[in-house]
C-alpha positions as CSV (number, residue, x, y, z in Angstrom):
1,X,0.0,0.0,0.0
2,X,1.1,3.2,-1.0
3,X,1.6,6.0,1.6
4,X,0.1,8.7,-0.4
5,X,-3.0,6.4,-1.2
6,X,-3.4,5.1,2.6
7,X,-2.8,9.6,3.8
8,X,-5.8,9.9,0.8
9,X,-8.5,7.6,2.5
10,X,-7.1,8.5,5.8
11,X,-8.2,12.1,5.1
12,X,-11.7,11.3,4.0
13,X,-12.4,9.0,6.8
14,X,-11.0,11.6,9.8
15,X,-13.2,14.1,7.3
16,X,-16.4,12.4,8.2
17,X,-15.5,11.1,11.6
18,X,-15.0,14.3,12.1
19,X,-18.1,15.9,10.8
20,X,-20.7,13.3,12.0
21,X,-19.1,13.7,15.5
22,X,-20.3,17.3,15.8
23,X,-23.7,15.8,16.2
24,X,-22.5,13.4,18.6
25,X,-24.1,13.1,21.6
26,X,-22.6,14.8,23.9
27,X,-24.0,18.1,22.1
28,X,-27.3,17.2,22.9
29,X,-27.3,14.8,26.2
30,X,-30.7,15.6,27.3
31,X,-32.3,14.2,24.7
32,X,-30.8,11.7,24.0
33,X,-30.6,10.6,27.6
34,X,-34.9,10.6,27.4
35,X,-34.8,8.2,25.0
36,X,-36.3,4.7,25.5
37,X,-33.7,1.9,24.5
38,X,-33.7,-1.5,23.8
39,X,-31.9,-3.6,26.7
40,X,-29.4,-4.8,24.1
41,X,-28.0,-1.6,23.2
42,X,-24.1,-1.9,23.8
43,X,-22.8,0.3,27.1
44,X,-22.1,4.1,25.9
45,X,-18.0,3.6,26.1
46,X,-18.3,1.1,23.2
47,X,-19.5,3.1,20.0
48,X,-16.3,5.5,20.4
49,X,-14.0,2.5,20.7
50,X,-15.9,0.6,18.1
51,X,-15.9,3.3,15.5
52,X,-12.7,3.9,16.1
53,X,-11.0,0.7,15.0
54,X,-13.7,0.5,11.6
55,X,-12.9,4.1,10.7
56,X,-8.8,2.8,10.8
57,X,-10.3,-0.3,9.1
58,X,-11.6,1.6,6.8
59,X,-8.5,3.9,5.6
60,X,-6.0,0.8,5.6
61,X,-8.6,-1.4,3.7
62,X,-9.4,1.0,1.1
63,X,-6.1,2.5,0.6
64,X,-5.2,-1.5,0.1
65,X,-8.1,-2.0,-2.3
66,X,-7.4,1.4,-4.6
67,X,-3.7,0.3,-5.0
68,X,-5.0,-3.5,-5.5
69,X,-7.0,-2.5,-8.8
70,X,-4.6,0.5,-10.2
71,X,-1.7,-2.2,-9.8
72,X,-4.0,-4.6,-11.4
73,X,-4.4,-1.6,-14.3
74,X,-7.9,-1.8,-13.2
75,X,-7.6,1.7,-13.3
76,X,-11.9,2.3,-13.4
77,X,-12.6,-0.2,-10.5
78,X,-10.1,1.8,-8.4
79,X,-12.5,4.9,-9.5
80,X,-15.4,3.2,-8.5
81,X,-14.1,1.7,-5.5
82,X,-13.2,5.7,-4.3
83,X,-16.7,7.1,-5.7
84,X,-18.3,4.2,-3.4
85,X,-16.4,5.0,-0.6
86,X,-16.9,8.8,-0.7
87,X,-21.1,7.9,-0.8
88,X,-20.4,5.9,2.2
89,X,-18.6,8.2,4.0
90,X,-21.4,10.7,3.4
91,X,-24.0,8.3,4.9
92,X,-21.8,7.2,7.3
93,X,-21.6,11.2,8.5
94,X,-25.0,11.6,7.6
95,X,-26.6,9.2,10.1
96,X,-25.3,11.2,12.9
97,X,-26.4,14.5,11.9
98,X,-30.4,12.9,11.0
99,X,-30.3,11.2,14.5
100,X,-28.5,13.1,16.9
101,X,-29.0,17.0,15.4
102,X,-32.1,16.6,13.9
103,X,-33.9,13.9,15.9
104,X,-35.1,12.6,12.9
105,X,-35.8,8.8,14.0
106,X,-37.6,7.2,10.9
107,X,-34.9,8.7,8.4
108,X,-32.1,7.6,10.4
109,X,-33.1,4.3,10.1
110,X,-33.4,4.6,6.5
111,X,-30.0,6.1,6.3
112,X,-28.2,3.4,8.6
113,X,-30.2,1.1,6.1
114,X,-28.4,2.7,3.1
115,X,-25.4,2.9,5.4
116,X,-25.4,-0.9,5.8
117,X,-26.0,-1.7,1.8
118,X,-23.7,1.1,1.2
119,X,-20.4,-0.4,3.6
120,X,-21.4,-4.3,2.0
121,X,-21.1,-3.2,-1.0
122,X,-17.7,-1.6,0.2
123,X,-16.4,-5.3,1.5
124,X,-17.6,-6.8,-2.1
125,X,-15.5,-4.5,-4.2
126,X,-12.7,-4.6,-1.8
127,X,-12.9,-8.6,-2.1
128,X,-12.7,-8.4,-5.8
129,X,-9.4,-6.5,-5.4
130,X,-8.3,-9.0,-2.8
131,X,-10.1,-11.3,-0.9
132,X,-8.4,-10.7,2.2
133,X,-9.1,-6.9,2.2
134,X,-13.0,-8.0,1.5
135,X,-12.5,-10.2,4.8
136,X,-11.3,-6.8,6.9
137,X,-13.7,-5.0,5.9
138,X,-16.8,-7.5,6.5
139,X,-17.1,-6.0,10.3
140,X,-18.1,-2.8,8.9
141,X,-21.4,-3.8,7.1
142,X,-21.8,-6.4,10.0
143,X,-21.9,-3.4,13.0
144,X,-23.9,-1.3,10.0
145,X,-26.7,-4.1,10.5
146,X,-26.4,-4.1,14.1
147,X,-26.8,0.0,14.2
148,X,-30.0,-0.6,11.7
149,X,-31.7,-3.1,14.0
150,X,-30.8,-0.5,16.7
151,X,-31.8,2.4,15.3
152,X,-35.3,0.6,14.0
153,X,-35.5,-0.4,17.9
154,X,-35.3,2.9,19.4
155,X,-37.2,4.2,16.5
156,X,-40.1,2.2,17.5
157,X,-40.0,2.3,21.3
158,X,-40.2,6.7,20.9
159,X,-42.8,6.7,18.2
């Protein structure tokens, strides 16, 4: 992996870490304190520690898979590989802003829904550059699923 390609994703990733983490909770604690949860909702000290290690996942993996298909001379799957991620990246931002800022329930459900296409299709292309970066990437859609059926939870216990 190339260390201008790996500084590249890095960039875009800490971009959107970055901007969906100005909606993060602790801007708006009251509310989101009220909320009624599901019991299986992981302990608060998790999602930081969890998004941390798939936002680094991210960056290595993609800055693996980029190089993968321009070494390759695959020059238009390395293109679509970086259009895919920056969609996901916007989603990934996104979610944050339509639950946290707006309150917006219902769309952030739809959005972690998109979120969780949007990040399998992410370990698919990344398998077809090499199957081992598809396998490092596979949490990412996984806890994307997870944070759907969560979001869909909480969604329907504050109707």
């Amino acid at each position: 992996m190339k260390r201008s390609t790996l500084a590249v994703t890095s960039l875009a990733v800490a971009v959107a870490a970055g901007t969906g983490s100005i909606a993060s909770p602790r801007r708006v604690p009251g509310w989101y304190t009220r909320l009624r949860k599901p019991a299986y909702q992981p302990p608060s000290v998790a999602f930081p520690i969890v998004w941390t290690a798939l936002y680094a996942d991210i960056a290595t993996t993609s800055a693996v898979t980029v190089d993968k298909f321009r070494a390759a001379g695959q020059h238009d799957k390395a293109r679509g590989y970086a259009a895919a991620l920056t969609v996901n990246l916007l989603l990934n931002a996104g979610w944050s802003w339509l639950f946290f800022r707006f309150h917006k329930l219902g769309a952030a459900v739809l959005g972690a829904a998109a979120l969780t296409v949007s990040s399998a299709d992410l370990a698919r292309r990344a398998a077809a550059a090499d199957p081992r970066a598809g396998a490092a990437l596979a949490p990412y859609p996984l806890w994307c699923a997870f944070a759907t059926v969560l979001s869909t939870h909480i969604w329907r216990l504050n109707r």
